[in-house]
C-alpha positions, 0 to 999 in steps of 0.5 A: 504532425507526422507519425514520427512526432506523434509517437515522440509525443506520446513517448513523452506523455508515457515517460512523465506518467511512468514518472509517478511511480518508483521502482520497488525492490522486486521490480514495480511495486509501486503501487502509488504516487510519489507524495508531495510536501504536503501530502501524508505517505506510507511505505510498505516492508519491502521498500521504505521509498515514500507513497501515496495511496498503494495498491498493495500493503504488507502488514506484517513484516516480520513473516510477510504473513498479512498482507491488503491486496488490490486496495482502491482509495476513496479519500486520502487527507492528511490525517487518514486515508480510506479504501477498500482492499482484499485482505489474505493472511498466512495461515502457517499451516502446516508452517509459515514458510510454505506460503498457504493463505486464507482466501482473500476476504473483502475489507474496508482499510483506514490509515490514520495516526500521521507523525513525522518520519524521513524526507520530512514528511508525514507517515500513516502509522497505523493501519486499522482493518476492518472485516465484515464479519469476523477477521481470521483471529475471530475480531471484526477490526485488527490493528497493524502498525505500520513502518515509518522511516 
């Protein structure tokens, strides 16, 4: 195969994979895989566009204020779905438009409560975070709802 077939090839191959993930309103948020029929989704504030196991999960989108960071999935069913993430929360001080977050604390997510939502298919909504210790409101598990389209 000579380097102009190879670098075709391999641009095919980078194509089908960059396939597989969806263009977010503030460039590749993507952070998943598109789901299939049979697969349970979520979505994130910023996009209501269908995914499957994301690396990022805001939690509050009234103020943007929570959000899951870095997350790594170890199981994702059709009735839940677990991982690990880095959790950061706004602190509002001295207001919540200036941005400052609590550092990025270690924590076990599971998405679960699945009901049917747009594109007909099923979303997680309900995403229960759970701290090692105590969460920055003092509880070892907060629960968020999460958007379902």
């Amino acid at each position: 195969m000579g380097t102009t077939a190879r670098f075709a090839a391999l641009g095919g191959v980078l194509i089908g994979l960059t396939g597989c993930f969806h263009q977010g309103t503030a460039g590749l948020t993507g952070d998943g895989l598109q789901p299939s029929a049979h697969q349970t989704a979520t979505t994130t504030c910023d996009s209501t566009i269908p995914t499957v196991q994301p690396i990022t999960i805001v939690l509050d989108c009234a103020n943007d204020d929570a959000q899951l960071l870095e997350v790594h999935w170890s199981h994702w069913g059709t009735t839940s779905a677990t991982g690990t993430a880095n959790y950061e929360q706004n602190t509002c001080a001295p207001s919540c438009q200036s941005g400052n977050y609590t550092p990025e604390d270690p924590v076990k997510v599971t998405l679960v409560d699945p009901v049917a939502g747009a594109h007909h298919l099923r979303y997680f909504s309900i995403a229960l975070v759970h701290f090692d210790g105590a969460s920055p409101n003092g509880r070892t598990t907060e629960t968020f709802p999460l958007q379902v389209p």
